[in-house]
KETIDREN-325294 format. One record per residue (C-alpha): residue in one letter; z, y, x. Coordinates in Angstrom, 2 decimals. Layout:
<recs>
<rec res="A" zz="Z" yy="Y" xx="X"/>
...
</recs>
This chain:
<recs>
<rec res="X" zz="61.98" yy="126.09" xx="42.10"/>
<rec res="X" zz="64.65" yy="128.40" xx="42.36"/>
<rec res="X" zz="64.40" yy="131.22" xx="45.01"/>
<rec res="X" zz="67.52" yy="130.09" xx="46.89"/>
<rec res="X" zz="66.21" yy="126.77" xx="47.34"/>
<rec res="X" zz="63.28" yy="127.81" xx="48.61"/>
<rec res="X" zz="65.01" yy="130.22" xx="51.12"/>
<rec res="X" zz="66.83" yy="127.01" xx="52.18"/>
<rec res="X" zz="64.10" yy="124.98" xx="52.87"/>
<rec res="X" zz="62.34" yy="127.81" xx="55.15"/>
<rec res="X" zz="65.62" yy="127.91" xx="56.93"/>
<rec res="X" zz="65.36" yy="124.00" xx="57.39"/>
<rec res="X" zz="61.72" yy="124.42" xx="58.35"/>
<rec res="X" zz="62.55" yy="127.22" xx="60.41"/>
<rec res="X" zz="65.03" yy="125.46" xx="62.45"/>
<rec res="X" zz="63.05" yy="121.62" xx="62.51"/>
<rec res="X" zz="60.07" yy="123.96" xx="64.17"/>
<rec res="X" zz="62.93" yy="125.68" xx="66.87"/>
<rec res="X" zz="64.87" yy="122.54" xx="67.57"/>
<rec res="X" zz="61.20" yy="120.62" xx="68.16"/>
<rec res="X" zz="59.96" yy="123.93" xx="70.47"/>
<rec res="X" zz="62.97" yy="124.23" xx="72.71"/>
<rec res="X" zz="63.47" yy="120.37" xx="72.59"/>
<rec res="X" zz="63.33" yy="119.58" xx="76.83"/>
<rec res="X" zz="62.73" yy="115.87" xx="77.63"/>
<rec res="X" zz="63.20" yy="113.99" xx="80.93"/>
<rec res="X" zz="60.22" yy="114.18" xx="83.14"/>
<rec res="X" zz="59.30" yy="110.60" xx="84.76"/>
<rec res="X" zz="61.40" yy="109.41" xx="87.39"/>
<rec res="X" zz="57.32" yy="108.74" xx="88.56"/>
<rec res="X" zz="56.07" yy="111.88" xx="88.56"/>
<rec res="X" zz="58.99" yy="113.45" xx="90.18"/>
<rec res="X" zz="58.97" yy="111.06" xx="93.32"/>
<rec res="X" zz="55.50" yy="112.13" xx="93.75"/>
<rec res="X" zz="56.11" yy="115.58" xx="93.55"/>
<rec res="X" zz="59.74" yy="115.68" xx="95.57"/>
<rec res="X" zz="59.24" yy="112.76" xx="97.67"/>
<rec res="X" zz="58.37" yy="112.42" xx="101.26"/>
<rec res="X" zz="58.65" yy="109.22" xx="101.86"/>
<rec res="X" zz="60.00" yy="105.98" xx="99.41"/>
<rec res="X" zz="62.32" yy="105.06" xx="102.58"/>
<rec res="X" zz="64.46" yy="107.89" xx="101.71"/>
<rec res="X" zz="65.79" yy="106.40" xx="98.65"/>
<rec res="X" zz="68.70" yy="104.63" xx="100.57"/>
<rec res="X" zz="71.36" yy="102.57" xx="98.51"/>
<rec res="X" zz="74.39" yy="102.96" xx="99.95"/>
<rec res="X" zz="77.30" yy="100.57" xx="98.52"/>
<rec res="X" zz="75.08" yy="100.12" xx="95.55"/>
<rec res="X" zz="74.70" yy="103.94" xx="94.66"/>
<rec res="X" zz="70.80" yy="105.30" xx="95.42"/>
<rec res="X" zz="70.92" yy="108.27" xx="97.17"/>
<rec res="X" zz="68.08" yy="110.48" xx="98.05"/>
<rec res="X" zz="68.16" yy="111.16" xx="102.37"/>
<rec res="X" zz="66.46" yy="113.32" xx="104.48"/>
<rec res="X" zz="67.01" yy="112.52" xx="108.32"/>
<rec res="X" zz="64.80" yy="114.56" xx="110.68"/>
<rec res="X" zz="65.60" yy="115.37" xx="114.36"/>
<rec res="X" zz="65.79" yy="113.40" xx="117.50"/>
<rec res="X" zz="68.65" yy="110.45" xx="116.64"/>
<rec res="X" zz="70.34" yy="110.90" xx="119.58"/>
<rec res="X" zz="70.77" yy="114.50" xx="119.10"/>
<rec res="X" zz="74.32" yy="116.08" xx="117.84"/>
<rec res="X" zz="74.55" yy="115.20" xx="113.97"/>
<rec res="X" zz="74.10" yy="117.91" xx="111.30"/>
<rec res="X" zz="74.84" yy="116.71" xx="107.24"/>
<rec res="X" zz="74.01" yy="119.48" xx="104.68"/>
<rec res="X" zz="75.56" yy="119.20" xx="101.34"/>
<rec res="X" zz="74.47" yy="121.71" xx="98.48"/>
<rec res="X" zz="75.82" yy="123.10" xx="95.59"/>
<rec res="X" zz="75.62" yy="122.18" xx="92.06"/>
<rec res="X" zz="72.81" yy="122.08" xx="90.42"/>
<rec res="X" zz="70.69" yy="121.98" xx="93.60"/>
<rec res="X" zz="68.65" yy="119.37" xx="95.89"/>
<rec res="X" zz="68.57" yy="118.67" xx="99.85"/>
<rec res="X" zz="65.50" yy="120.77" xx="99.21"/>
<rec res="X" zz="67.39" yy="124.03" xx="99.34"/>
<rec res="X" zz="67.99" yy="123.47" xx="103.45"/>
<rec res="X" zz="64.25" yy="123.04" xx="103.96"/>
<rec res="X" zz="63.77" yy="126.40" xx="106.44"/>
<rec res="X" zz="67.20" yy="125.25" xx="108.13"/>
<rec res="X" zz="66.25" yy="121.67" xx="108.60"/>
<rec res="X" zz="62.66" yy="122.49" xx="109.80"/>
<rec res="X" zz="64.46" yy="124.87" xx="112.80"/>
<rec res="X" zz="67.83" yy="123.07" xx="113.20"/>
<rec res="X" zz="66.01" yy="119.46" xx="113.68"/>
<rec res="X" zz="64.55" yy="120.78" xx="117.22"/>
<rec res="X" zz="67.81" yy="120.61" xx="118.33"/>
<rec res="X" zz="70.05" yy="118.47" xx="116.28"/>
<rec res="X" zz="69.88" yy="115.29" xx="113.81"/>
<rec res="X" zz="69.75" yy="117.26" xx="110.58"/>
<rec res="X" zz="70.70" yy="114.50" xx="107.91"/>
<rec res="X" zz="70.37" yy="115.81" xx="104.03"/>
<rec res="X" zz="70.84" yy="114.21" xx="100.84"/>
<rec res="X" zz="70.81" yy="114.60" xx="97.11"/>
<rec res="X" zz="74.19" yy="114.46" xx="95.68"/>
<rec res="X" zz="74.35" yy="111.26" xx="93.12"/>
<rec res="X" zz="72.78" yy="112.84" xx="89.80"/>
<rec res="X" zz="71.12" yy="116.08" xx="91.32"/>
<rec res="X" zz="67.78" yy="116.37" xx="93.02"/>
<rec res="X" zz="66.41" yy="112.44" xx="93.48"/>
<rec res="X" zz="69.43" yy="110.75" xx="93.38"/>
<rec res="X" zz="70.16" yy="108.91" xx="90.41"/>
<rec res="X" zz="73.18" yy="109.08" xx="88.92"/>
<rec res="X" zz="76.24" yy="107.65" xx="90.19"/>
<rec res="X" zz="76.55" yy="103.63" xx="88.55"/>
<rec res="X" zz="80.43" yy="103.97" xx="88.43"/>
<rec res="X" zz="80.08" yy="107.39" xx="86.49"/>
<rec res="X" zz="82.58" yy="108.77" xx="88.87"/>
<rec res="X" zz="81.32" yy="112.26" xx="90.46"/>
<rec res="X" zz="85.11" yy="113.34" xx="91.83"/>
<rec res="X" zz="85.38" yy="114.43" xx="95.11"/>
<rec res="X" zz="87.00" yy="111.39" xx="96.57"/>
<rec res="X" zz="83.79" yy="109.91" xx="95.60"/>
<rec res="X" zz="81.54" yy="111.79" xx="97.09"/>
<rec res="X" zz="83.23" yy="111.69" xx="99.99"/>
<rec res="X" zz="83.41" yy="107.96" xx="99.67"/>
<rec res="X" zz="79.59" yy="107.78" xx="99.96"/>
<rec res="X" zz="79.09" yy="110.19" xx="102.44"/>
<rec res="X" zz="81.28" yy="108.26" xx="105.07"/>
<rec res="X" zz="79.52" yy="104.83" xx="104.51"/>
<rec res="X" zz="76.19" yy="106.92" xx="104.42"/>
<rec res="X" zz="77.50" yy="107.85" xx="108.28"/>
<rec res="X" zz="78.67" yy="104.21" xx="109.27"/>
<rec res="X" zz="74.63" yy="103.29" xx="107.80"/>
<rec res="X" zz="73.76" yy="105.56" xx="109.71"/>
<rec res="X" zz="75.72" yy="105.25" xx="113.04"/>
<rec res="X" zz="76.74" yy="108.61" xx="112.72"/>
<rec res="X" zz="80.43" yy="108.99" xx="114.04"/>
<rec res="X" zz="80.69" yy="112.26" xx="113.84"/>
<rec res="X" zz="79.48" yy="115.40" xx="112.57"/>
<rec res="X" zz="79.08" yy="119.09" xx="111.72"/>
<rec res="X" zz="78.94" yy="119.59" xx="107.59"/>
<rec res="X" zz="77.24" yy="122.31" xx="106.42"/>
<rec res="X" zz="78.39" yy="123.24" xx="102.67"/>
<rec res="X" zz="77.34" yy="125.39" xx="100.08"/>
<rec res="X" zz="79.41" yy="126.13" xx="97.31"/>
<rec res="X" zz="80.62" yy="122.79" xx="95.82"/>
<rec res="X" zz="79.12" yy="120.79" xx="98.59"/>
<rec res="X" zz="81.31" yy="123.41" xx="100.68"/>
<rec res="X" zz="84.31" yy="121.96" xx="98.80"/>
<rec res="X" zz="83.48" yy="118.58" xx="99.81"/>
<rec res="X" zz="82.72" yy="119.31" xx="103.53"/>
<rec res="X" zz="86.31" yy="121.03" xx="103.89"/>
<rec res="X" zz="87.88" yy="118.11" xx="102.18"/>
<rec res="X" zz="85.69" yy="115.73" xx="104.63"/>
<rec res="X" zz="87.00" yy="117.84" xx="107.20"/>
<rec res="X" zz="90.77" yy="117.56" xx="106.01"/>
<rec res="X" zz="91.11" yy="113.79" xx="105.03"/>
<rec res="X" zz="89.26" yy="112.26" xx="107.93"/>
<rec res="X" zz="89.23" yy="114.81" xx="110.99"/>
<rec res="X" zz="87.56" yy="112.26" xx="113.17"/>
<rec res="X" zz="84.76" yy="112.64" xx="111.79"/>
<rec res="X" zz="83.60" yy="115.93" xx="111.30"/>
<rec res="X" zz="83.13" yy="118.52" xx="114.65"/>
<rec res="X" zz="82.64" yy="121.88" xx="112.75"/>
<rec res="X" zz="82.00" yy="122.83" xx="109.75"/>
<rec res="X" zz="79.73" yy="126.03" xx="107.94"/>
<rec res="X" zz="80.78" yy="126.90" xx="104.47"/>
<rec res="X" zz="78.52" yy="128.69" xx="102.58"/>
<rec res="X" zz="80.54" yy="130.68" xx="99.72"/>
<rec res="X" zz="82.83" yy="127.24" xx="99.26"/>
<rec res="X" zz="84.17" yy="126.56" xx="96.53"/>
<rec res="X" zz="87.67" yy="125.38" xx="96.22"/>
<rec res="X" zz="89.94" yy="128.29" xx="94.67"/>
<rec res="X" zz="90.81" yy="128.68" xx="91.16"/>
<rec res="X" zz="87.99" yy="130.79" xx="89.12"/>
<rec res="X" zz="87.93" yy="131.54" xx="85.30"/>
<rec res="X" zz="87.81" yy="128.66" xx="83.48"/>
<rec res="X" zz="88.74" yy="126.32" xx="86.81"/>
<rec res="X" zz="92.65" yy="126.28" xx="86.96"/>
<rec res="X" zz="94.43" yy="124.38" xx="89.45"/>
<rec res="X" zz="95.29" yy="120.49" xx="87.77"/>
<rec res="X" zz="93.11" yy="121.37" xx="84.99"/>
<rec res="X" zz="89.78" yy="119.28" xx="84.11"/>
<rec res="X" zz="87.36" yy="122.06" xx="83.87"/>
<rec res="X" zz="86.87" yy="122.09" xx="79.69"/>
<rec res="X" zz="82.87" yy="122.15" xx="79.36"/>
<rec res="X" zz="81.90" yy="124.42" xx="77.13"/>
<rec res="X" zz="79.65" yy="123.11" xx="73.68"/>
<rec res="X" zz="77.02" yy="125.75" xx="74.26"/>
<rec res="X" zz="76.65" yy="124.47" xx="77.83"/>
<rec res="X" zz="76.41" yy="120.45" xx="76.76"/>
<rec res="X" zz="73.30" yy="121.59" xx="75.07"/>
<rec res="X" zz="71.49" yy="121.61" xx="77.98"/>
<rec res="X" zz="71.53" yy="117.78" xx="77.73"/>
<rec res="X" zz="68.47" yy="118.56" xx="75.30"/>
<rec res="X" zz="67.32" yy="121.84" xx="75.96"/>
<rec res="X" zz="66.69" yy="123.10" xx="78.91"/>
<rec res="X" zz="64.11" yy="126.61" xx="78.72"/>
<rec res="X" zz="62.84" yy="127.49" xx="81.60"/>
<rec res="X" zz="63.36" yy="131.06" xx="81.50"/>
<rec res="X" zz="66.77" yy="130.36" xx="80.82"/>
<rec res="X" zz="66.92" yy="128.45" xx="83.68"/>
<rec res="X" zz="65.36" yy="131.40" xx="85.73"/>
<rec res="X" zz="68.09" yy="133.78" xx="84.66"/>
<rec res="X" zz="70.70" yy="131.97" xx="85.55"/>
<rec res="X" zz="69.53" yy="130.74" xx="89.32"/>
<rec res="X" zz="68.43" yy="134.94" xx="89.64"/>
<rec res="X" zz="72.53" yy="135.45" xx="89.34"/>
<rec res="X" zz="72.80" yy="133.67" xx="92.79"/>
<rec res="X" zz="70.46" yy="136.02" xx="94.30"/>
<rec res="X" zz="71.23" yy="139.08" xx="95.70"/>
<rec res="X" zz="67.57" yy="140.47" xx="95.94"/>
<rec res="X" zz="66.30" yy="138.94" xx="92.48"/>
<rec res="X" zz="62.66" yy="139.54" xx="93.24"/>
<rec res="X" zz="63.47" yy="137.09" xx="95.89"/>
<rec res="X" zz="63.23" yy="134.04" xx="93.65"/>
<rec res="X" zz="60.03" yy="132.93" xx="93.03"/>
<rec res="X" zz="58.25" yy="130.45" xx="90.82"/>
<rec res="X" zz="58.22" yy="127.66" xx="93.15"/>
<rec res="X" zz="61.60" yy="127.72" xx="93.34"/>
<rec res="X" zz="62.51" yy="127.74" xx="90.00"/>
<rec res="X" zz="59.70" yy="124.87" xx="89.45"/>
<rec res="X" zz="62.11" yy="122.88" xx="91.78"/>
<rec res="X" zz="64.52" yy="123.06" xx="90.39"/>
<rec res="X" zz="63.71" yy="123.12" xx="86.88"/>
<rec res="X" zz="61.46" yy="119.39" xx="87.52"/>
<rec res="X" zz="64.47" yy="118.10" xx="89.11"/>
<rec res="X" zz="67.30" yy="119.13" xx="86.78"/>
<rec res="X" zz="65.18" yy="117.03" xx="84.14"/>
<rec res="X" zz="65.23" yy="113.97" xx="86.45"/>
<rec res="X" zz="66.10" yy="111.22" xx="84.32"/>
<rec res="X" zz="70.01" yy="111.25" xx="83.49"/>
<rec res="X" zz="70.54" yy="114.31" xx="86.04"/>
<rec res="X" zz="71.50" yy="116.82" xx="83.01"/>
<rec res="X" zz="74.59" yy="114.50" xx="81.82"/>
<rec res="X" zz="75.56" yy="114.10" xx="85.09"/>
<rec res="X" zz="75.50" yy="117.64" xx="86.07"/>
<rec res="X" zz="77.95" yy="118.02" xx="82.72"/>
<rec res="X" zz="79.84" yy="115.08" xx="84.11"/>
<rec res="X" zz="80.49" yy="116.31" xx="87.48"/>
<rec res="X" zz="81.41" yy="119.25" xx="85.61"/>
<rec res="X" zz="83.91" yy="117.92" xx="83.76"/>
<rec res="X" zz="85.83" yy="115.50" xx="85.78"/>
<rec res="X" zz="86.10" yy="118.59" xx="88.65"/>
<rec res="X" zz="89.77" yy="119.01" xx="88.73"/>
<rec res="X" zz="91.03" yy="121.91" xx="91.52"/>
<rec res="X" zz="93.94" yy="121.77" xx="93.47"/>
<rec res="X" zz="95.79" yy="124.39" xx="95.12"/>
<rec res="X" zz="93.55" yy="124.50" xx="98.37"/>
<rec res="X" zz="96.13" yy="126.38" xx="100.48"/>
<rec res="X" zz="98.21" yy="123.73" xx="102.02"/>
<rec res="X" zz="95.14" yy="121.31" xx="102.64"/>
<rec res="X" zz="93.26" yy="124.10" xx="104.53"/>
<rec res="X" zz="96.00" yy="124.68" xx="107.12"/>
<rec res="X" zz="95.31" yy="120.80" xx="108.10"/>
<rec res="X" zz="92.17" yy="121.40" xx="109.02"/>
<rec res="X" zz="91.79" yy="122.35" xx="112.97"/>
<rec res="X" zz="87.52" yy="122.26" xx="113.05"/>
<rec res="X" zz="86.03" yy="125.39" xx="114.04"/>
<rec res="X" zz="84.75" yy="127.12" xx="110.78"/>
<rec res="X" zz="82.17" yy="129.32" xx="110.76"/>
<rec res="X" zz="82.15" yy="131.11" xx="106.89"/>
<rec res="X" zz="78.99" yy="132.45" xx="105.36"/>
<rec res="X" zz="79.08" yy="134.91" xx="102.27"/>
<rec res="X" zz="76.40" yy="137.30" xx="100.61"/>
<rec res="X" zz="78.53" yy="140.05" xx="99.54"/>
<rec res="X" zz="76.18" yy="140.17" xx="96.40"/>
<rec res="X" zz="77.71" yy="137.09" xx="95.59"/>
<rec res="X" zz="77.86" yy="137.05" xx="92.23"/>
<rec res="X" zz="79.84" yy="133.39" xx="91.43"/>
<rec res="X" zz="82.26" yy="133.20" xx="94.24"/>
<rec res="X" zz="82.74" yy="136.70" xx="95.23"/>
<rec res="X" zz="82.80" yy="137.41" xx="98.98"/>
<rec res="X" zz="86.25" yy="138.45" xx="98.70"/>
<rec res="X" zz="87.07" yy="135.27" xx="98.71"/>
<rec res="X" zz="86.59" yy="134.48" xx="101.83"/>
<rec res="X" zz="89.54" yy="136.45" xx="103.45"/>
<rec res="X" zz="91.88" yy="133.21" xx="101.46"/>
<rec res="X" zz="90.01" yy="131.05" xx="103.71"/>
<rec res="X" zz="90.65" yy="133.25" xx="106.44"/>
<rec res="X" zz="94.07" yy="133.33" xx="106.10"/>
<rec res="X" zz="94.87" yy="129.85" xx="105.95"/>
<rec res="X" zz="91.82" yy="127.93" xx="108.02"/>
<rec res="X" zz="93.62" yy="127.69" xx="111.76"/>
<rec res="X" zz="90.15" yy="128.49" xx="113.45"/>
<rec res="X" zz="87.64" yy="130.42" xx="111.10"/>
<rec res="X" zz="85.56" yy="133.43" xx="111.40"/>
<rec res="X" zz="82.97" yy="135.16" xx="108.67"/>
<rec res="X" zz="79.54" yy="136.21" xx="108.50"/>
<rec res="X" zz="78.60" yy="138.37" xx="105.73"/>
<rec res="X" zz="75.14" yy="139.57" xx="104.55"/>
<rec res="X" zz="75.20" yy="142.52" xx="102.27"/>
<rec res="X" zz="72.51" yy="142.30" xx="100.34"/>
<rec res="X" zz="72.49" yy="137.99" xx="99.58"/>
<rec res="X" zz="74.06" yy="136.46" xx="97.09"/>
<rec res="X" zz="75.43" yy="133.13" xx="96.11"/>
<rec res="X" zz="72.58" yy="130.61" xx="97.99"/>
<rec res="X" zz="72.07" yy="133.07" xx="101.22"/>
<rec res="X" zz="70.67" yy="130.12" xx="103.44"/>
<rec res="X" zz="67.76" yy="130.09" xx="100.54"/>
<rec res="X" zz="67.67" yy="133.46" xx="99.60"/>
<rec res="X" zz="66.91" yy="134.98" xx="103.66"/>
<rec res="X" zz="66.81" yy="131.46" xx="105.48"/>
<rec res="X" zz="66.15" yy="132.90" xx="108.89"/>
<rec res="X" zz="68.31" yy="135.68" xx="109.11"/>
<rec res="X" zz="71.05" yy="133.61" xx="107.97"/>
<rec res="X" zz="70.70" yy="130.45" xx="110.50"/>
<rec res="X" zz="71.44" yy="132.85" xx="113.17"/>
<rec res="X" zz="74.75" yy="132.72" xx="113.03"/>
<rec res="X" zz="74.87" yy="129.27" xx="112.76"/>
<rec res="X" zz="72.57" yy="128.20" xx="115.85"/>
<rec res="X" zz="74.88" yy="130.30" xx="118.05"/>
<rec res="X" zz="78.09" yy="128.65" xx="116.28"/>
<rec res="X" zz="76.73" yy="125.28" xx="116.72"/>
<rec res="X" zz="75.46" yy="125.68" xx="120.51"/>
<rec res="X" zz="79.96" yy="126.72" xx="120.92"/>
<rec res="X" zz="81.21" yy="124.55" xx="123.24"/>
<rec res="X" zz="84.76" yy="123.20" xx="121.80"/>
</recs>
């Protein structure tokens, strides 16, 4: 056998043994319900799409809906729901194809979508009105919530929103998903995984293993990883200016200036064109601040939401 075929074959051998190592199935939809769910009622189908639902707090009480960013779960609010629900309806929920929720039927993970099922998750659940509580692209969403049906949202907190144009996100662009990235799909390493949720922390030694356990078990949730690469992909930006000068809600803005994906800088565009927004800042949290330093960070927000209007 000549030497260069048998350098070949190693190769091949080599790379059958790599792709088989770093080869990341689903978990069981099974398993993870066990693991990440409180109680089977919470799986609520609303107009036919399953949507994972927390809803804690007196029902009576002033409504509360978090929304979290990509890549996340309703887990993320845990320390804020556990305080806020003494006071307030605290209502939290997987977006379709992240945490519990499977993915959407229609395929469709736009904004107008979202927002689609979080109003008729409202009418379920005689909610008329509310404060939404954002982070990052489930910041995006609240504001847009906020601006297309003002009736129905009181306040708003955005956590680092997203919304502007960022490298790689242009303004009436689809967002072109890089090949590298639409590997995840089949590999997923954890300590990959770990690096890349440490670059949304400000303190890094902050992170720790159950965290990234979370989210690493939920990101293989059956289907999640496509539609993670989906939402991805149909996420087309629009110039954000004119739409946030619509929006009269009080706005309360919350930014780790460590924030390493949407840099706190940022937040003076929403100052300047939100009619009634102020900022908190935290200078040593990143990108996920109500995770990263969950009681120093609701502070702001308890005395925001106990405003009068």
């Amino acid at each position: 056998m000549k030497v260069t075929t048998i350098i070949l074959l190693a190769v091949l051998a080599a790379l059958v043994l790599a792709a088989f190592w770093l080869w990341t199935p689903d978990k069981p939809r099974a398993d993870l319900e066990r693991d990440y769910l409180a109680n089977p009622a919470d799986m609520v189908d609303v107009g036919g799409a399953v949507l994972h639902v927390r809803d804690d707090g007196p029902k009576t009480a002033p409504a509360v809906i978090m929304l979290h960013g990509f890549g996340a779960s309703l887990h993320t609010w845990e320390p804020w729901a556990r305080t806020l629900s003494r006071t307030h309806r605290v209502l939290r929920l997987d977006l379709p194809g992240s945490g519990l929720s499977p993915p959407d039927p229609e395929n469709d993970y736009r904004d107008i979508r979202v927002i689609a099922l979080l109003l008729r998750l409202m009418d379920q659940k005689d909610i008329a009105q509310a404060t939404l509580i954002g982070n990052s692209i489930g910041g995006r969403i609240a504001w847009r919530t906020a601006a297309e049906h003002p009736g129905r949202v009181d306040k708003l907190v955005l956590i680092a929103p997203d919304g502007f144009a960022s490298p790689g996100f242009d303004y009436d662009k689809p967002y072109d998903v890089p090949a590298l990235m639409s590997l995840m799909r089949h590999v997923l390493p954890k300590p990959l995984l770990r690096h890349n949720l440490a670059q949304s922390y400000g303190d890094r030694s902050a992170l720790t293993d159950a965290t990234v356990d979370r989210y690493y078990d939920l990101m293989l949730a059956p289907g999640s990883r496509q539609a993670l690469l989906d939402r991805l992909g149909q996420t087309v930006l629009t110039d954000p200016r004119p739409v946030l000068k619509t929006i009269a809600t009080p706005v309360l803005l919350l930014w780790g200036e460590k924030d390493a994906l949407i840099p706190v800088g940022n937040a003076q565009d929403y100052l300047d064109h939100l009619p009634d927004a102020r900022l908190a800042s935290f200078p040593h949290l990143g990108h996920v601040p109500h995770e990263e330093a969950p009681e120093k960070t609701l502070l702001p927000v308890i005395d925001f939401l106990s405003e009068a209007e």
